[in-house]
C-alpha positions as CSV (number, residue, x, y, z in Angstrom):
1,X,39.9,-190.1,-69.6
2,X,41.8,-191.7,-72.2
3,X,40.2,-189.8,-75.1
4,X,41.0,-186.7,-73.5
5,X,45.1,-187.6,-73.0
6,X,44.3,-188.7,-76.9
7,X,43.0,-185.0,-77.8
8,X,45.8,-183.1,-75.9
9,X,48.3,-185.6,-77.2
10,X,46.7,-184.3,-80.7
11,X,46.6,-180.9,-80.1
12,X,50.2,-180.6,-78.8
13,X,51.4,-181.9,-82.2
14,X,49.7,-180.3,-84.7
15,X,51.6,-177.7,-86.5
16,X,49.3,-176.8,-88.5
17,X,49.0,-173.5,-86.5
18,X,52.8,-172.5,-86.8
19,X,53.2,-173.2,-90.5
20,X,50.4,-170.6,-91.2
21,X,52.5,-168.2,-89.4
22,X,55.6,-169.1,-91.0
23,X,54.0,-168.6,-94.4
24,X,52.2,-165.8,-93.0
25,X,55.4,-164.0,-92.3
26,X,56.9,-165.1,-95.5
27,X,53.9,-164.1,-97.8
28,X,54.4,-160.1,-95.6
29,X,58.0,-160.1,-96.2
30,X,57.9,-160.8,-99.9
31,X,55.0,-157.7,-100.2
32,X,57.4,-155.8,-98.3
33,X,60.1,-156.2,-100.3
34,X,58.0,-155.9,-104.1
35,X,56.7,-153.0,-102.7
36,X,60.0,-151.6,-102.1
37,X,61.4,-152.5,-105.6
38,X,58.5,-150.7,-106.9
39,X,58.9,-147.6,-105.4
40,X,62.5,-147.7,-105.8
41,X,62.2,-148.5,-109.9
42,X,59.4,-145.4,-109.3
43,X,62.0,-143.0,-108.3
44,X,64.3,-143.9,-110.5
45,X,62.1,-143.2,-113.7
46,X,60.6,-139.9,-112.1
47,X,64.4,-138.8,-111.9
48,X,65.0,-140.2,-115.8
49,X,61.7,-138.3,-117.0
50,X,63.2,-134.9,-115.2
51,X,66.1,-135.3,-116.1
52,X,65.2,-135.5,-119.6
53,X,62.4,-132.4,-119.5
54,X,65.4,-129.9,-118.3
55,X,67.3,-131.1,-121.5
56,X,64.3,-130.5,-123.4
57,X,63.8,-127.6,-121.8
58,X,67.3,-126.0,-122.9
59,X,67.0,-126.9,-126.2
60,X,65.3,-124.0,-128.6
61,X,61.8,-124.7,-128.4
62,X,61.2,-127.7,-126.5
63,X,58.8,-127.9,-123.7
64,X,58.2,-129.7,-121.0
65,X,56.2,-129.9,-118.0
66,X,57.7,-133.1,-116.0
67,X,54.7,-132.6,-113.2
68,X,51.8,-133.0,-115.9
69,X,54.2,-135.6,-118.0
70,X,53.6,-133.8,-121.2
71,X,55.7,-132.1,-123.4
72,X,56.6,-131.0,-127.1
């Protein structure tokens, strides 16, 4: 009997358990948030690289296809 009061006494304070799920969560919420800044920094560039065909576009000569990425 006593080695079984021993074992609960043992299981009830290992936290083992709960720091797995606090890095757990941790770990998810730092992917969250690079994948985030990447798709952010993503948009931004697409908008640059547009932004930049239409001027290329307007100039005599120049052009650009900002869907294929190329241009001349």
């Amino acid at each position: 009997m006593t080695k079984l009061m021993t074992m609960g006494r043992q299981f009830r304070d290992d936290e083992n358990g709960a720091a797995m799920v606090e890095y757990s969560i941790l770990v998810g919420i730092i992917a969250g948030a690079a994948i985030l800044a990447i798709l952010a920094i993503g948009g931004w560039v697409t908008g640059r690289f547009t932004g930049l065909c239409t001027t290329l576009n307007g100039k005599a000569g120049g052009v650009c296809d900002s869907a294929a990425g190329t241009g001349s």
